[in-house]
N, C-alpha and C positions, 0 to 999 in steps of 0.2 A: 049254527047260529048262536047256540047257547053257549059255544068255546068262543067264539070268537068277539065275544060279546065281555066274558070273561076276561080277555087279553086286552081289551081297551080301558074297563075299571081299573085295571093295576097299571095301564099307563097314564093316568088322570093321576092317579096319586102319587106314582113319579113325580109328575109335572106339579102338581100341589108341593110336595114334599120340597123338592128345588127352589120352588119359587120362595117357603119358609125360609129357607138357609139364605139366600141371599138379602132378603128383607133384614136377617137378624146380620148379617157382616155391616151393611150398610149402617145400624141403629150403632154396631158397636164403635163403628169407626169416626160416627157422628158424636158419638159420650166419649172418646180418647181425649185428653188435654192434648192442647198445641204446641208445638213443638217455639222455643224461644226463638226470636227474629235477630236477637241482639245478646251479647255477651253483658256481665255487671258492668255498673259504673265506673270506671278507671280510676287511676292514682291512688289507691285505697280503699275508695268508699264501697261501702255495702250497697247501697241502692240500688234496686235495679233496673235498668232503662229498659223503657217501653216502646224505644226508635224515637219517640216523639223529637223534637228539637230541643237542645239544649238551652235553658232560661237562666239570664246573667244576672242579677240585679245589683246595678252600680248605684252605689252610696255617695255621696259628696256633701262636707257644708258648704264648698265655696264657687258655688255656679256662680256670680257675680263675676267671679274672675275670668277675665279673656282670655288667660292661659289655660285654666282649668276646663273651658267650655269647650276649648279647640280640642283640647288632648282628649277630654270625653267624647266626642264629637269622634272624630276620629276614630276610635275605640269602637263606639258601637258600629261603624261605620266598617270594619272591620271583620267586627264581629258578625252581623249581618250576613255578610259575603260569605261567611263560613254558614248560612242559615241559622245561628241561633238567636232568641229570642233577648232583646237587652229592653230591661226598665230601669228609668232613671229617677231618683229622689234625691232633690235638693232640701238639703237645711236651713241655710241660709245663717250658718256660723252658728246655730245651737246644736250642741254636741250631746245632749241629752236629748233631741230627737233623730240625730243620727243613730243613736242607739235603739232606740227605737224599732227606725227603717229595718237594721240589718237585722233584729228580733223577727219584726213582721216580714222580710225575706227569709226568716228559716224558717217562720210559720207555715210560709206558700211551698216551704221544700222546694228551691230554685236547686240549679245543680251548681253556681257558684257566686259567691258575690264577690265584687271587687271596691273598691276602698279608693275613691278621686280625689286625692291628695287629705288631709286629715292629721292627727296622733293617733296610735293605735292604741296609745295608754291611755284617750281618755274616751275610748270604746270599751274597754276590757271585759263589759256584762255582755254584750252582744258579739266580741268575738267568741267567748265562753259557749254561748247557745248556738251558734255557729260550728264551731270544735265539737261540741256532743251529739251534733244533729252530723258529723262526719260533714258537714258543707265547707271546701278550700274557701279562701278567703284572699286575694290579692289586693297588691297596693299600687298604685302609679300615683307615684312620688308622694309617698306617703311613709314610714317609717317601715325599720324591722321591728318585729317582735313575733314572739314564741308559736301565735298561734295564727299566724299572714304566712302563708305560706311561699310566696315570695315579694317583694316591689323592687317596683322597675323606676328608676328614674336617673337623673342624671347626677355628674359626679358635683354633687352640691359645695363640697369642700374646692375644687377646682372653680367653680364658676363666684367665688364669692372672692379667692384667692385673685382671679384673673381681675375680674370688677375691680377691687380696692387696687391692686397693683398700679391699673392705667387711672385711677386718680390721683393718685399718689404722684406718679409722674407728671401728671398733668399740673398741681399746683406747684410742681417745684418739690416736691419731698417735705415742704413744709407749710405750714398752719393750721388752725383747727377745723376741725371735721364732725359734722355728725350725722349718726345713723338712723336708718328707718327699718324697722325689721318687724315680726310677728311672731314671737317665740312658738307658739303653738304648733306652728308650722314644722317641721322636721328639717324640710330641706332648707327652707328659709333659716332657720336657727342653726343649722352646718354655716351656710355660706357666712351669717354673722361672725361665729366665729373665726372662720378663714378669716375674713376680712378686718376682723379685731387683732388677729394676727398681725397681718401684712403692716396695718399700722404703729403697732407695737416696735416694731424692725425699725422704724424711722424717727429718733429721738427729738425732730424739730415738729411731728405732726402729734396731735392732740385731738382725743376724741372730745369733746367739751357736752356732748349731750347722745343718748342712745333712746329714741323715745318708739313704742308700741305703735303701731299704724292699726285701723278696727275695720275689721272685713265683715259685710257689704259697705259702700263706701270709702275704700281707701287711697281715690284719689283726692276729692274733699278734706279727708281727714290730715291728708300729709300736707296739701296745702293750708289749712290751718294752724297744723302744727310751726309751719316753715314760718308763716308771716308772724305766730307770738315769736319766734326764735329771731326774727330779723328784726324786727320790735326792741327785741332787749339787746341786739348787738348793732343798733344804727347805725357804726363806721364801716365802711366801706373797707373791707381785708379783713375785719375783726373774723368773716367765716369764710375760710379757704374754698371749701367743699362738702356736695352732700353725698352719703352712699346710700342704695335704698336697694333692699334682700330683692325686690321688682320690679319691674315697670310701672306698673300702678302710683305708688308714692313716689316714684323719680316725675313723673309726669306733674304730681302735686305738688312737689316741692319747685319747679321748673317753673309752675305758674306765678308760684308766690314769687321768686327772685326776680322773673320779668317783670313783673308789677310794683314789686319795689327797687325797680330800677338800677337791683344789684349784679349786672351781668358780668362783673368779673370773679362771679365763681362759680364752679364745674360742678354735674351732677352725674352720676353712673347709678346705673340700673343692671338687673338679669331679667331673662327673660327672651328678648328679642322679638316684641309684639311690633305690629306694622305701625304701632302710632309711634313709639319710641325710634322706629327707623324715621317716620317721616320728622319729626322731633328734631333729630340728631341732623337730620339730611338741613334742615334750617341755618346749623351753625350756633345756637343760642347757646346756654348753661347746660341743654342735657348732650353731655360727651362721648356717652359710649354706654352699649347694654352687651351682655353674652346670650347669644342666642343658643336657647333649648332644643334638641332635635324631639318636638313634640309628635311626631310621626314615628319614628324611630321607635320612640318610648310607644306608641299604640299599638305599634306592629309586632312589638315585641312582648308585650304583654297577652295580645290572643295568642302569639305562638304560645306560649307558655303554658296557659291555660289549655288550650290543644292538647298541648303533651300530657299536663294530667288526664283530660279526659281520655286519654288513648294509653292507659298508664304508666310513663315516660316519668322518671323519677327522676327531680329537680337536681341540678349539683351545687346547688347555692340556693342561699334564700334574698341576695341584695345581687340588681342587675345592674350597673349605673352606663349612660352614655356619655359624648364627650359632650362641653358646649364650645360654641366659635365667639369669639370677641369681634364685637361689630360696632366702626369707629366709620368718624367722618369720611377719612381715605379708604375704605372699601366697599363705601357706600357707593363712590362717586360713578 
């Protein structure tokens, strides 16, 4: 009894001893760090992702615009579908709180922000803390510069070129002309000049006035402008035609001519928003817009952003699409 009694004590402490050892793999294997779920943040940056979803934050001053609300709109719309996270802040044309926005977007460390039409040159503090914070920075239709790592937009010199060309026909190659543009603007301020070109070409057409359109507001604004300008030229031919960098001020100008009962002169617009088609489908003074491929451009801009985040090195920093010229005949 007293052996066997013996051999059961040393198999308890086995069984003790055992069950210590497991107790302590278990504790160790509980205090080991976790193994990553996810590789760093692509296209360069240091940061490291946590799997969470990817967070956009899209900047714009000019939600007002129908163009810019589509194309945004669409974007995030896009975006979305890829699951990541888009916030949107409008300015409403002040550009010292777009600076701002994209500040307080590298505040919250978004993993990129994109830029809804704009100057990049009058951002340059907030792209700066954007670039030090490693956050890419996109443009849809919005300018280049040093520190946007790409925009997407269309070929702005072609759509101002196409614009001024079909008015230019349209009055005969000859009489004066004036413009409605928004310098600020990058692409608007291309197609100006395209279209200060095209007129330049034709020694009987005369720009006689180049005036600033003021965003929010700039269908008001262009018809204002239109009716002091018909005001000071009350003969009838004294003004050939009007060209306007969008839809918006074609629209403006279009009301003032109807109302001052000057319908023998033509108006072009860019853009190709449905009021300008329904406009144009009329027959009045607005003649013809170039329509944007604003889908195109949205779709083309998550790709893009995509590929940085899966670290897909850019081969260009300017993407442009094509636009179509949209006239009464292909309306019909």
């Amino acid at each position: 009894m007293l052996s066997t009694s013996r051999y059961r004590m040393k198999g308890m402490k086995g069984l003790v001893l055992a069950a210590l050892v497991i107790v302590s793999l278990v504790a160790a294997a509980c205090a080991a760090p976790a193994a990553p779920t996810s590789a760093p943040s692509a296209g360069g940056s240091t940061k490291a992702s946590s799997g969470a979803a990817k967070r956009i934050a899209l900047v714009t001053p000019y939600m007002a615009n129908a163009t810019t609300k589509q194309v945004i709109d669409l974007f995030s719309k896009y975006a979305k579908e890829k699951g990541w996270e888009v916030g949107t802040t409008d300015t409403a044309g002040d550009f010292d709180k777009l600076v701002g926005a994209i500040q307080n977007a590298v505040a919250q460390k978004v993993d990129a922000i994109v830029l809804g039409m704009g100057d990049p040159a009058q951002m340059s503090k907030g792209l700066t803390a954007a670039k030090e914070a490693n956050i890419p920075v996109f443009g849809i239709d919005a300018g280049v510069a040093p520190d946007v790592v790409a925009n997407i937009t269309s070929d702005n010199a072609a759509l101002g070129t196409m614009s001024a060309e079909d008015l230019a026909q349209r009055i005969g190659k000859k009489g004066n002309v004036v413009m409605f543009t928004h310098d600020p603007h990058p692409g608007v301020n291309a197609r100006a000049k395209a279209a200060a070109a095209v007129f330049e070409k034709y020694p009987d057409i005369k720009v006689i006035d180049k005036r600033h359109v003021n965003v929010p507001g700039p269908v008001d604004n262009a018809r204002k402008i239109m009716q002091d300008l018909l005001t000071a030229r009350p003969e009838k031919g004294s003004i050939a035609g009007a060209w306007a960098g969008w839809d918006e001020p074609a629209l403006g100008a279009t009301q003032a001519i109807l109302a001052a009962g000057r319908t023998e002169m033509a108006v072009v617009g860019v853009d190709g928003t449905d009021f300008a088609k329904a406009e144009i489908k009329k027959g009045g003074p607005f003649k013809s817009t170039v329509e944007q491929d604003w889908d195109g451009i949205a779709r083309k801009t998550v790709e893009l952003v995509g590929d940085y985040f899966q670290g897909k090195k850019l081969d260009r920093n300017l993407y442009t699409l094509p636009g179509k010229l949209i006239t009464p005949e292909n309306l019909k």
